[in-house]
VEXVOLO-280620 format. One record per residue (C-alpha): residue in one letter; chain; x, y, z. Coordinates in steps of 0.02 Angstrom, whole numbers, always signed. Layout:
<recs>
(rec "A", "A", (X, Y, Z))
...
</recs>
This chain:
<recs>
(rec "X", "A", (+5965, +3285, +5300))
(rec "X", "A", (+5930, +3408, +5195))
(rec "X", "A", (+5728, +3490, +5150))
(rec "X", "A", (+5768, +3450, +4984))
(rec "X", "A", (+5830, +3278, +4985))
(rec "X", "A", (+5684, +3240, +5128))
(rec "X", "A", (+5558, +3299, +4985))
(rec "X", "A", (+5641, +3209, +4854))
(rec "X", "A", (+5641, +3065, +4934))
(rec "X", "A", (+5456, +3075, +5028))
(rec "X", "A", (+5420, +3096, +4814))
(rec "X", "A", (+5530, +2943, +4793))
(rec "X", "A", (+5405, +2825, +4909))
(rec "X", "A", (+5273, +2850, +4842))
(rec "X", "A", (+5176, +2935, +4994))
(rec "X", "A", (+5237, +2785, +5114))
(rec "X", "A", (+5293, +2919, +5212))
(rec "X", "A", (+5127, +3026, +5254))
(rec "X", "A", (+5202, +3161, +5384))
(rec "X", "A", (+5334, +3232, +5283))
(rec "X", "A", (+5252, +3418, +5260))
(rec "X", "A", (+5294, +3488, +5071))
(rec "X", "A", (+5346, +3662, +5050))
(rec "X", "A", (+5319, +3756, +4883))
(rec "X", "A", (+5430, +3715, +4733))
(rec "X", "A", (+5482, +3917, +4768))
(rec "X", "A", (+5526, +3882, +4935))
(rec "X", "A", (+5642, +3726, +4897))
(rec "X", "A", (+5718, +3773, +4744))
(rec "X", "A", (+5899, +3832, +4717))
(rec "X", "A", (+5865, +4002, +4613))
(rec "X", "A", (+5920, +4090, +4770))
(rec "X", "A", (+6075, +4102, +4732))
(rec "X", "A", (+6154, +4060, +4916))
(rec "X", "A", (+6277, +3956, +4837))
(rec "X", "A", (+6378, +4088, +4744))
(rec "X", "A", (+6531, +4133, +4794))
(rec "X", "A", (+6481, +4298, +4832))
(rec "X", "A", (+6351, +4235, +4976))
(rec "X", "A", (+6508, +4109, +5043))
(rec "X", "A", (+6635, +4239, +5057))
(rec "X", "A", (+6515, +4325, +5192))
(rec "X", "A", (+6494, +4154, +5272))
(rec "X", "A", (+6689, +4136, +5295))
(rec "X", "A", (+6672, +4335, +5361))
(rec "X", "A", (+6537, +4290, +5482))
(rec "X", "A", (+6641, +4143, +5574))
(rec "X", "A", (+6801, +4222, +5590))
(rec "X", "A", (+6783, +4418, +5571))
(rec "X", "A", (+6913, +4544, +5597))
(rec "X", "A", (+6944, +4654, +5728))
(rec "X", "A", (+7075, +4775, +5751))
(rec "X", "A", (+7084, +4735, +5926))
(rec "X", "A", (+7005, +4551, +5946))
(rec "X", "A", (+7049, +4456, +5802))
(rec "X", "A", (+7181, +4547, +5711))
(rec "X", "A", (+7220, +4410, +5591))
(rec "X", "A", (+7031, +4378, +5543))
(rec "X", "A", (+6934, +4407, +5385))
(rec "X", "A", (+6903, +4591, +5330))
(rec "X", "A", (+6742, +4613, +5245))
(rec "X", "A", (+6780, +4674, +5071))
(rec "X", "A", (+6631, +4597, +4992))
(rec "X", "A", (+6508, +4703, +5062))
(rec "X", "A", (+6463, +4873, +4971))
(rec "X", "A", (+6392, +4968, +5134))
(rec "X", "A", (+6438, +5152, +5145))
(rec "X", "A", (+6484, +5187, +5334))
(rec "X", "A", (+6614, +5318, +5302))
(rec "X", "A", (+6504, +5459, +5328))
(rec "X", "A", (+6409, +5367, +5466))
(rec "X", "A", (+6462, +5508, +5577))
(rec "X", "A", (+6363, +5648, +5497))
(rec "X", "A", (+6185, +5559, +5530))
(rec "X", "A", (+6234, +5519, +5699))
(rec "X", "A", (+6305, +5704, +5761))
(rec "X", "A", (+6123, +5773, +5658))
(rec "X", "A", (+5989, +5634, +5732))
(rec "X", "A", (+6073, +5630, +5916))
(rec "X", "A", (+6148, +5813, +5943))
(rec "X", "A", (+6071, +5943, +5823))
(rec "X", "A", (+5881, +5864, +5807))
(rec "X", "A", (+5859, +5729, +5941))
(rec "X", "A", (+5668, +5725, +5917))
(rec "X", "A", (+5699, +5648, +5721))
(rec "X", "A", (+5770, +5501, +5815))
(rec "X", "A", (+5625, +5488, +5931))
(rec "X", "A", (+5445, +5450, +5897))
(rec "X", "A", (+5388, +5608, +5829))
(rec "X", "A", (+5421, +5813, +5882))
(rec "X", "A", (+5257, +5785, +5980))
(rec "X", "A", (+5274, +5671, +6118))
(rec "X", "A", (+5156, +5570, +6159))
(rec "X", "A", (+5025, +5621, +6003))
(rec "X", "A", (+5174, +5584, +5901))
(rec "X", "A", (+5208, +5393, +5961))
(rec "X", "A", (+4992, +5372, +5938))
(rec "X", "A", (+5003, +5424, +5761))
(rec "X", "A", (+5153, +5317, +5724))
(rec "X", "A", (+5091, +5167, +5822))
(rec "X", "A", (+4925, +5149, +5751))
(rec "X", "A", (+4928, +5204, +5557))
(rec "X", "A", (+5014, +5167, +5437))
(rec "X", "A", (+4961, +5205, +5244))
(rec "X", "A", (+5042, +5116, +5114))
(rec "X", "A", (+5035, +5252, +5005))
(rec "X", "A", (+5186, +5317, +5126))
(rec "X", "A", (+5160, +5484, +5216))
(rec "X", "A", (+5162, +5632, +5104))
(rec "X", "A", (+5287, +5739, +5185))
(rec "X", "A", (+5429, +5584, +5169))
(rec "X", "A", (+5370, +5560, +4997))
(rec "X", "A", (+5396, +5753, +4955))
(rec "X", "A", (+5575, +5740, +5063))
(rec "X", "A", (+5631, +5597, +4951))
(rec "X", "A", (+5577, +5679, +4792))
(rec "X", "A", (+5656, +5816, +4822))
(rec "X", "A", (+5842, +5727, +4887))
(rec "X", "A", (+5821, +5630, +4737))
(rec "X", "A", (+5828, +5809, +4626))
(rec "X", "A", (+5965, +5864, +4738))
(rec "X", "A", (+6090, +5718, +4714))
(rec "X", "A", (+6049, +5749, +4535))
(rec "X", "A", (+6110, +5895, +4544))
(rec "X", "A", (+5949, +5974, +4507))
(rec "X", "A", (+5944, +5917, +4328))
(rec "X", "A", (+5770, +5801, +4344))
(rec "X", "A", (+5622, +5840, +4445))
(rec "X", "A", (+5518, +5692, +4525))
(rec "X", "A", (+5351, +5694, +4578))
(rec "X", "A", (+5299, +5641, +4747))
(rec "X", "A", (+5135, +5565, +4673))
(rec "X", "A", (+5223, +5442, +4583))
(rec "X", "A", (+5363, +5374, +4746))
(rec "X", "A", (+5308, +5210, +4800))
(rec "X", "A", (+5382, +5158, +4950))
(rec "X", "A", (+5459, +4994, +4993))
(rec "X", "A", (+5572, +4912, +5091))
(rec "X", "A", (+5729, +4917, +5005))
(rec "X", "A", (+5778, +4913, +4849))
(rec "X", "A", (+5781, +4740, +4841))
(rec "X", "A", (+5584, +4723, +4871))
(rec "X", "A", (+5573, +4866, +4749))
(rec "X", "A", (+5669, +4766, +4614))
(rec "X", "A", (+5568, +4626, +4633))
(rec "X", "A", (+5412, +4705, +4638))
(rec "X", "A", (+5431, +4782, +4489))
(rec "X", "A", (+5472, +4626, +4412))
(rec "X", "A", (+5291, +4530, +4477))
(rec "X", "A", (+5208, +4682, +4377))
(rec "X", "A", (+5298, +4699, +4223))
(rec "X", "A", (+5337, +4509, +4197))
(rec "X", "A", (+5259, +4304, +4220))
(rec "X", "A", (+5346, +4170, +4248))
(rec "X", "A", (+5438, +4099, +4098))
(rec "X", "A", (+5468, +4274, +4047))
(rec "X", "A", (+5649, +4369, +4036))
(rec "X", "A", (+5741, +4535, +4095))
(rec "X", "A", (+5892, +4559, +3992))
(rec "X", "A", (+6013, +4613, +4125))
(rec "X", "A", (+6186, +4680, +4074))
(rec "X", "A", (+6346, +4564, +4152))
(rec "X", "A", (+6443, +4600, +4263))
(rec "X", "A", (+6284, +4603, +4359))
(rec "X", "A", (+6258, +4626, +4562))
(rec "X", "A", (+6240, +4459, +4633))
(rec "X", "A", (+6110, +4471, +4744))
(rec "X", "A", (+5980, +4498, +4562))
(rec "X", "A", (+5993, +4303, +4554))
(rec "X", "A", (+5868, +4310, +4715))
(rec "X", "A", (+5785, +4469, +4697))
(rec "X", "A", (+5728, +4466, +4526))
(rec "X", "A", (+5700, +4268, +4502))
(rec "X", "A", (+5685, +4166, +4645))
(rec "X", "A", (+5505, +4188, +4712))
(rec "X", "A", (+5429, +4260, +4527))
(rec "X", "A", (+5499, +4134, +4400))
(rec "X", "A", (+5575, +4251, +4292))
(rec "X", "A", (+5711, +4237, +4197))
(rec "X", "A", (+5886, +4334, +4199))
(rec "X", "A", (+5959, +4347, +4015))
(rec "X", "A", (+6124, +4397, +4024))
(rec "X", "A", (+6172, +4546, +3905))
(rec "X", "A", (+6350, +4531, +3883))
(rec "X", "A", (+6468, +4646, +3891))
(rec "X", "A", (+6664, +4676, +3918))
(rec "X", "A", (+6838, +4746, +3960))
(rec "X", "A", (+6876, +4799, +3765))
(rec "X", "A", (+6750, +4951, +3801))
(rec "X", "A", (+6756, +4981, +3985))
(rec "X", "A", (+6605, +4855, +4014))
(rec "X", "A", (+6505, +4979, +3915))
(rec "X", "A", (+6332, +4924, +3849))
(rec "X", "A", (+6329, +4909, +3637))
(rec "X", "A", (+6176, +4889, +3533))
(rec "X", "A", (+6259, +4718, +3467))
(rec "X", "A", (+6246, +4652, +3656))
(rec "X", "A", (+6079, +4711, +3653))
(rec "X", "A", (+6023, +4613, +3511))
(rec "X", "A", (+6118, +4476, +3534))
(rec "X", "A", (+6043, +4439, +3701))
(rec "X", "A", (+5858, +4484, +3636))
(rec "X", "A", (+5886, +4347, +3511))
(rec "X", "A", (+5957, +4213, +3632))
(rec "X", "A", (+5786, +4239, +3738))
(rec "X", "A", (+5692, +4231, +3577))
(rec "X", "A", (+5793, +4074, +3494))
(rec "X", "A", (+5747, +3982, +3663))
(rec "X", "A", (+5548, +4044, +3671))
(rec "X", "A", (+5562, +4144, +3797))
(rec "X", "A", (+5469, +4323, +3805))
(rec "X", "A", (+5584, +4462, +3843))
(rec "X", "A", (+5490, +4613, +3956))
(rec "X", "A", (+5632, +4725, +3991))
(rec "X", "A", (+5794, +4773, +4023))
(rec "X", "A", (+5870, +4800, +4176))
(rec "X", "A", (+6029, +4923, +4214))
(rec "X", "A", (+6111, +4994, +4380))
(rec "X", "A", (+6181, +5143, +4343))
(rec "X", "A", (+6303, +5183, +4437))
(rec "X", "A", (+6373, +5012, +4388))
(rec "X", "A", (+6383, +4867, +4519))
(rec "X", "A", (+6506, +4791, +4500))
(rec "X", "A", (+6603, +4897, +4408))
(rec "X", "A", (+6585, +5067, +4493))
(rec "X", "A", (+6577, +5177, +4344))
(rec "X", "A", (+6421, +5258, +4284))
(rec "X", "A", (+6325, +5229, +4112))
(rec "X", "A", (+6360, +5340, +3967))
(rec "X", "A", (+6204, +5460, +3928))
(rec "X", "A", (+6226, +5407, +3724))
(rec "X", "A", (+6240, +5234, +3804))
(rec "X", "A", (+6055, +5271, +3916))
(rec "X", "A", (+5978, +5338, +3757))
(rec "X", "A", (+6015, +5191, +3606))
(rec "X", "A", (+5937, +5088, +3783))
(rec "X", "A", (+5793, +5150, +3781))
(rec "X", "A", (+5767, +5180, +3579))
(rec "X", "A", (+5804, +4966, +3606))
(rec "X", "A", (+5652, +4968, +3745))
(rec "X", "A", (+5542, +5045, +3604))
(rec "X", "A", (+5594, +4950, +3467))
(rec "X", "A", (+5552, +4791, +3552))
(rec "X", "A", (+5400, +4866, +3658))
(rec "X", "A", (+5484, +4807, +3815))
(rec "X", "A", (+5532, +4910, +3968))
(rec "X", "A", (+5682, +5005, +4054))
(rec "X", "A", (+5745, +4975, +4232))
(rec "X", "A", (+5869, +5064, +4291))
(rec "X", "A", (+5918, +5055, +4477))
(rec "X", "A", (+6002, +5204, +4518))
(rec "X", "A", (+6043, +5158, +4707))
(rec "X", "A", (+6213, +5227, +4696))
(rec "X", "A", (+6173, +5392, +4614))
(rec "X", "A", (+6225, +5508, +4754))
(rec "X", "A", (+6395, +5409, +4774))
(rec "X", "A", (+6464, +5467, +4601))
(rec "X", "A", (+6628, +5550, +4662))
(rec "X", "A", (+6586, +5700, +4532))
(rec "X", "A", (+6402, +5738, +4505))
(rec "X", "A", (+6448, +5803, +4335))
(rec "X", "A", (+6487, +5636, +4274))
(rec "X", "A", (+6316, +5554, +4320))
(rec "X", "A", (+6143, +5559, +4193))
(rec "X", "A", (+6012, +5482, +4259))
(rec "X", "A", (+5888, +5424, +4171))
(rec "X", "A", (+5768, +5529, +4206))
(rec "X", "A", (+5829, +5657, +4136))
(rec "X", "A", (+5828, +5589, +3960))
(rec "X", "A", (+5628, +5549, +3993))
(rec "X", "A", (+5617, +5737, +4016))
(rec "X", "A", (+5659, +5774, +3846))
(rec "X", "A", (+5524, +5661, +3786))
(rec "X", "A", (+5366, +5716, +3743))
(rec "X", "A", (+5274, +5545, +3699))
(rec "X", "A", (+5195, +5488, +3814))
(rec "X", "A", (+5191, +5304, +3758))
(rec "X", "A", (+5381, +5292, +3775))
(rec "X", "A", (+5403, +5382, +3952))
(rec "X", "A", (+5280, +5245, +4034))
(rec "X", "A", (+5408, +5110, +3994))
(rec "X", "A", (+5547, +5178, +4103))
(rec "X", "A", (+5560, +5159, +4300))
(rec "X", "A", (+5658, +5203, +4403))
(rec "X", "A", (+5732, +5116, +4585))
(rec "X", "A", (+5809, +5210, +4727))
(rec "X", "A", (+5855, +5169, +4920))
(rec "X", "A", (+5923, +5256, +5061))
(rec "X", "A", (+6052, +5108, +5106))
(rec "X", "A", (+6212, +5170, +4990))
(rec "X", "A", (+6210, +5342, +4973))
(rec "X", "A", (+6153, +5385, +5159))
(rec "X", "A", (+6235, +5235, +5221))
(rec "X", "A", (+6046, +5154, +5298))
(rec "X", "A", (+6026, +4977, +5235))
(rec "X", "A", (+5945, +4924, +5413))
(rec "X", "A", (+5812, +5061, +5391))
(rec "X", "A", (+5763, +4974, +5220))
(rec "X", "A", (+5699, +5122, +5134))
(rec "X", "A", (+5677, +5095, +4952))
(rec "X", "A", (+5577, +5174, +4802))
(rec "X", "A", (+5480, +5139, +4644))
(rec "X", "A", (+5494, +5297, +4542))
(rec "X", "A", (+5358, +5241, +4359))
(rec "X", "A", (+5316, +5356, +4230))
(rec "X", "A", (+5189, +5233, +4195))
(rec "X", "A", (+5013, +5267, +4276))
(rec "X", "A", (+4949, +5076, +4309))
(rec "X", "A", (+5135, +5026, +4353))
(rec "X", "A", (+5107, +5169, +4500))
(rec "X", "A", (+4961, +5116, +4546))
(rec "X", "A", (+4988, +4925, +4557))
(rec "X", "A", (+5148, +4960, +4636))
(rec "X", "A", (+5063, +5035, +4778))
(rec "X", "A", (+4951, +4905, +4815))
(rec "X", "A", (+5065, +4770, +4826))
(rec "X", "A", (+5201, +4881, +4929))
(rec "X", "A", (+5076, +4836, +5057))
(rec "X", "A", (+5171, +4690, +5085))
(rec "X", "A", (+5332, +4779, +5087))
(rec "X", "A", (+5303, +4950, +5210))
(rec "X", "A", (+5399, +5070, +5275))
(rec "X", "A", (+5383, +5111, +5452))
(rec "X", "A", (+5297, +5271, +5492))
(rec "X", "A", (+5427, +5304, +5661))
(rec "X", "A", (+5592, +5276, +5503))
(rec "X", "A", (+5473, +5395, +5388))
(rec "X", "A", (+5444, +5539, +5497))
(rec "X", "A", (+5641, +5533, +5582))
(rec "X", "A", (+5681, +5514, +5375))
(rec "X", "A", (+5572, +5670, +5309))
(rec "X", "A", (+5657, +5774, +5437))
(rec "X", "A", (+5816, +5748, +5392))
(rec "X", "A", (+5803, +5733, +5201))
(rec "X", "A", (+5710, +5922, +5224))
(rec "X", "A", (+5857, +6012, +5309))
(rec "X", "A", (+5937, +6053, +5126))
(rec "X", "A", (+6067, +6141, +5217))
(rec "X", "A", (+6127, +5966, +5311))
(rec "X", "A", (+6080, +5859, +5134))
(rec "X", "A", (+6199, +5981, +5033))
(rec "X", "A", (+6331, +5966, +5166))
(rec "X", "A", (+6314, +5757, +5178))
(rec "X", "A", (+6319, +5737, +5003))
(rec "X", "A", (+6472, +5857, +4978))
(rec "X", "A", (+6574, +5781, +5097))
(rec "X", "A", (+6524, +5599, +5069))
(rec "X", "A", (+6593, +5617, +4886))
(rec "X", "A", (+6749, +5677, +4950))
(rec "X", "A", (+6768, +5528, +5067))
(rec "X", "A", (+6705, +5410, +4960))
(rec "X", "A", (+6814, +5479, +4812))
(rec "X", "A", (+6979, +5482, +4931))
(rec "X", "A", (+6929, +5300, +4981))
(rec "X", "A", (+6928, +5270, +4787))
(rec "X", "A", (+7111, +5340, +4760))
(rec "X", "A", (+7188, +5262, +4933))
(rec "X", "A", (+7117, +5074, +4863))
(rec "X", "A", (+7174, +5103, +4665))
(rec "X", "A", (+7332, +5195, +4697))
(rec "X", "A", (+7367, +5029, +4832))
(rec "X", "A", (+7333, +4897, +4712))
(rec "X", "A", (+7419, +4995, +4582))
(rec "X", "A", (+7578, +4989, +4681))
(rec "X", "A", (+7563, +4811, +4712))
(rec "X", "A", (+7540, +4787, +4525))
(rec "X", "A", (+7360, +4769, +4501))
(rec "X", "A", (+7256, +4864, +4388))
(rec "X", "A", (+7066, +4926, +4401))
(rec "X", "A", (+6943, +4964, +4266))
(rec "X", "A", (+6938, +5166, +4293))
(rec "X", "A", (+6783, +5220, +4403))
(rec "X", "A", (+6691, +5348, +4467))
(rec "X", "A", (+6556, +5311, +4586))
(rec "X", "A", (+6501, +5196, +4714))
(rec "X", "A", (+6570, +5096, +4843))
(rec "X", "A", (+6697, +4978, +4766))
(rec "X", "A", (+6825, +4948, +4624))
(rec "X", "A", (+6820, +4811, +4477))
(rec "X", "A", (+7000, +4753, +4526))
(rec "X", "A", (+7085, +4632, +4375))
(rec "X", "A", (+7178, +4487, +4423))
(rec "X", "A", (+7176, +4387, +4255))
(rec "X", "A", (+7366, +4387, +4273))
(rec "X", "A", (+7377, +4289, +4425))
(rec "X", "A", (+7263, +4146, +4368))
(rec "X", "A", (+7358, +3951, +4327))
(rec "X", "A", (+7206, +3931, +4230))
(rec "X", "A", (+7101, +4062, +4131))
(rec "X", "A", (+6968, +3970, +4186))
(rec "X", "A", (+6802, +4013, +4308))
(rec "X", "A", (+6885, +3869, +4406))
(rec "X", "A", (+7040, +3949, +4396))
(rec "X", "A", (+6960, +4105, +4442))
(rec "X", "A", (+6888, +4009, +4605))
(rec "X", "A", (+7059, +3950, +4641))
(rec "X", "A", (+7138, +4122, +4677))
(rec "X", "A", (+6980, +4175, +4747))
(rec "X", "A", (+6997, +4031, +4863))
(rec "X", "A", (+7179, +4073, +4894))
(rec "X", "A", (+7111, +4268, +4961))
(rec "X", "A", (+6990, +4205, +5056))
(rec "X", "A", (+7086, +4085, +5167))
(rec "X", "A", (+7253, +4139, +5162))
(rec "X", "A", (+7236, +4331, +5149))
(rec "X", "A", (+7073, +4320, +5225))
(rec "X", "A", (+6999, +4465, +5132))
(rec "X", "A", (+6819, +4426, +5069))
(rec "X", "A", (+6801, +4488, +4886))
(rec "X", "A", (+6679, +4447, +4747))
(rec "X", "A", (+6745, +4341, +4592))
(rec "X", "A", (+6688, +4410, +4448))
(rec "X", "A", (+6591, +4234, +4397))
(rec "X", "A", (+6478, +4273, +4546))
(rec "X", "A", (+6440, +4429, +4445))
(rec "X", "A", (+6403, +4307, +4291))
(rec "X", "A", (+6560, +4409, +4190))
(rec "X", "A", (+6599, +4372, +4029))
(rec "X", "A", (+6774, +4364, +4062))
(rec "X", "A", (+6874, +4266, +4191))
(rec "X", "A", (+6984, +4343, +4327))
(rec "X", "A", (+6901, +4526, +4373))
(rec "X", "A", (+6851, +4521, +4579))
(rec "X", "A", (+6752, +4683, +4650))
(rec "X", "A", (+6817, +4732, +4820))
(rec "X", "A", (+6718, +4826, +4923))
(rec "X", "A", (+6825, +4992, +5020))
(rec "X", "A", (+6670, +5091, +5111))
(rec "X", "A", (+6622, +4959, +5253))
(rec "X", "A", (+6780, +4984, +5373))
(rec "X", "A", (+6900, +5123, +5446))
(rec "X", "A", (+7039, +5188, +5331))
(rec "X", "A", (+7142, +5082, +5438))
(rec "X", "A", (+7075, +4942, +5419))
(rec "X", "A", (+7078, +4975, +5231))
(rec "X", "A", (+7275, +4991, +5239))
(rec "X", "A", (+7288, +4835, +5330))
(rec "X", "A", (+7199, +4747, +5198))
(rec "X", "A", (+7323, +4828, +5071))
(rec "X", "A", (+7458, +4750, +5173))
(rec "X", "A", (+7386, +4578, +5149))
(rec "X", "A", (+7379, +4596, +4949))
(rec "X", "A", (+7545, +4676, +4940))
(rec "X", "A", (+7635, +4526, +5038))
(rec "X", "A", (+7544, +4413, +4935))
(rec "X", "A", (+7608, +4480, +4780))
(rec "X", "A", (+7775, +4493, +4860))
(rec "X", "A", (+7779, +4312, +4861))
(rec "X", "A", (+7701, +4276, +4704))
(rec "X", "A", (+7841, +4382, +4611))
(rec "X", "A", (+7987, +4282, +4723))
(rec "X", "A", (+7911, +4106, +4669))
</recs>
C-alpha cells in the first residue's frame, strides 16, 4: 500500500486509526515529477542495462546528459601528474586536520577564486566574476532551488521557457510551492525565445492570480543543445525590467559549446550596464558536473549581482556544502590554466565530433535534428513516425524505443514541448562504440518501418 493512499485513508477514518504517522503535504505530494517519462526511461535502464560484454542486448542509456568522454584527462592529472589533489591535502597529516574539522560555508577562498576564474576562461575571457559573490552549493540543482526559496513564496511563478529540462519539475517546485509557467516556444524559429512568448505567458500567470518573480533560462539549451541568441538574452532582460521580476539563467553547459565563439553569457550583457538597479536582478547558476564531467562531486554555484541575494544565499547554502577534501583537490586543478586550457580544448573537440557522429547517423537513417551547438545531446524529430500526432502518440513510439530498441531517450512531453514528436538523446555518457551500436538499433528500426 502506498504512503499516500495509507494517509488518505487514515484521513478517511476519521482518526480510528491513531498510529498511522503523517508526513508533510511536501513530502507526499506528486510535484516531484518521478512519474515522467524521463525518470521511467532510467528505471527501464537501471533493471536491464547494457554492457558490451554482459548484456549486449540491454538498454543503452541515452537519457542521461553526463559528459564522460573526457573522463580520461582528470584521471591521468589527479592520479599521475598531481596525486596529492586527489588526496587529503599537499600537507599530510595537517592537511586531513584542516579538512576534517572545518568547514565554512562561505566556501574556501582559494576554490572560490579557482572557479571564478574557470568560469572567465570557458568564457573565453569575455566576463569577469568576482569570487566575493560565488556561493557554493551542492549542485546545480540545490543552487536552482535555492535561488528559487529567495526570490519567490509559494503560490508564486517562474516563467520557464519549454522545451524545459525535466528534472526543474522537482528542483524548482516540489519542496518550495512555486509555480513553473511555461513560456512557449517552437520549431518555426529554432525554439528561440520571442517577446510574444514572453508576454503571453506573463499574462497566463496574471489571468490566473498568480505573481510572476522571474524568468528562468538554460543557456546552453537543455533540451535542445543550442545556445541563446545575445539579441534574444537582451529583449530578456529589458522583459525582467519591465515587469520588475528577475533573470535566471543556468549556464551549466557553458564550457560544452562546441565553438566558444558562438556562446554569450549573460554576464556579459550585465557588464555593459551601468544601473545598478537592473544588474541585481540577474543571477547566474554554474556546476562542475557537465563541462568537467563531475556530477558525483556535486559542485554547484550561485553567481548574484544582487547584494542581499549573495548574502542570503550563503546562509542557507549551509544546508547544501561543499566538502572541503572536493574543494581543495578542485582549486588545484581549476588553477593549473595550462591543464584547464588543454581540457576545455579538447573536450569541445570530442564533444563536437560526438555531435557530428550522432546527427550525421540519424541523418542517414532519415531523421532530422534541430541544428546545435553545445552540450551533451541532440533535439532529434520524430513527428513523422507518430500514428497519432498526439502526446499519447508521442508515448507510443517512445514506448516502442524503449522496449524494443531498448535505447532510453527523453520524449519531448517530458520536456513539457509545445509540439508533439521531438525526443532528446543523450551521446556523451558511453564509448563511441557503444554510440554506433545504438545507431544500429535506430537504423534497423527504420529499416523496418520503411518495408511495412
Amino acid at each position: 500500500m502506498g504512503l499516500p493512499l495509507m494517509m488518505e485513508r487514515s484521513s478517511n477514518n476519521n482518526n480510528n486509526n491513531n498510529n498511522v504517522v503523517e508526513l508533510s503535504r511536501v513530502a507526499v505530494s506528486d510535484t516531484h515529477g518521478e512519474d515522467s517519462p524521463y525518470f521511467a526511461g532510467w528505471k527501464a535502464y537501471d533493471e536491464n542495462p547494457y554492457d558490451e560484454s554482459h548484456n549486449p542486448s540491454g538498454v543503452i542509456q541515452m537519457g542521461l546528459a553526463e559528459n564522460q568522454v573526457s573522463f580520461d584527462l582528470l584521471e591521468t592529472y589527479l592520479e599521475k601528474k598531481n596525486p596529492e589533489g586527489s588526496m587529503w591535502g599537499s600537507k599530510g597529516a595537517p592537511g586531513f586536520r584542516e579538512n576534517a574539522l572545518f568547514q565554512d560555508y562561505h566556501g574556501l577562498k582559494t576554490f572560490r577564486q579557482a572557479m571564478a576564474s574557470f568560469m572567465e576562461q570557458i568564457r573565453g575571457g569575455k566576463a569577469r566574476f568576482d569570487p566575493d559573490r560565488i556561493v557554493l552549493t551542492a549542485g546545480a540543482t540545490a543552487a536552482n532551488e535555492l535561488l528559487t526559496f529567495i526570490l519567490a513564496d509559494p503560490n508564486d511563478a517562474l516563467l520557464v521557457p519549454t522545451p524545459y529540462y525535466p528534472g526543474f519539475d522537482r528542483d524548482l517546485r516540489w519542496r518550495t510551492g512555486v509555480k513553473i509557467v511555461p513560456i512557449h516556444c517552437d520549431s518555426s524559429n529554432h525554439f528561440q525565445i520571442t517577446p510574444e512568448a514572453l508576454e503571453s505567458a506573463y499574462q497566463t500567470a496574471r489571468d490566473a492570480n498568480i505573481r510572476v518573480r522571474g524568468v528562468l533560462i538554460t543557456n546552453p539549451s537543455n533540451p535542445l543543445g543550442a545556445t541563446v541568441q545575445k539579441k534574444v538574452l537582451e529583449d530578456l532582460l529589458d522583459f525582467c525590467v519591465r515587469k520588475n521580476i528577475h533573470l535566471v539563467s543556468d549556464e551549466i553547459y557553458s564550457g560544452s559549446v562546441f565553438h566558444a565563439s558562438e556562446f554569450t553569457s549573460v554576464a556579459e550583457i550585465v557588464e555593459s550596464i551601468d544601473d545598478v538597479s537592473v544588474k541585481e536582478r540577474v543571477h547566474i547558476v554554474y556546476s562542475l558536473s557537465k563541462d568537467l564531467g563531475l556530477p558525483g562531486f556535486r559542485v554547484g554555484t550561485i553567481y548574484s549581482y544582487n547584494d542581499n541575494v549573495v548574502r542570503t544565499a550563503r546562509r542557507m547554502s549551509s544546508f547544501t556544502l561543499v566538502s572541503s577534501q572536493t574543494q581543495h583537490m578542485l582549486a588545484s586543478m581549476l588553477s593549473d590554466e595550462e591543464f584547464t586550457e588543454k581540457y576545455i580544448r579538447i573536450n569541445r573537440e570530442r564533444l563536437r565530433r560526438r555531435y557530428e557522429i550522432i546527427v550525421e547517423g540519424l541523418k542517414k537513417a532519415g531523421i532530422e535534428c534541430l541544428k546545435g551547438n553545445a552540450g551533451l545531446f541532440c533535439w532529434m524529430n520524430l513527428g513523422f513516425l507518430l500514428e497519432k500526432k498526439t502526446k499519447d502518440g508521442e508515448l507510443q513510439l517512445w514506448d516502442v524505443i524503449l522496449k524494443e530498441l531498448k535505447l532510453n531517450i527523453s520524449p519531448g512531453s517530458s520536456c513539457h514541448c509545445s509540439e508533439v514528436g521531438w525526443f532528446r538523446v543523450c551521446f556523451a555518457n558511453m564509448s563511441e562504440n557503444t554510440l554506433e551500436i545504438a545507431l544500429k538499433r535506430i537504423h534497423k528500426f527504420m529499416d523496418r518501418r520503411r518495408r511495412f
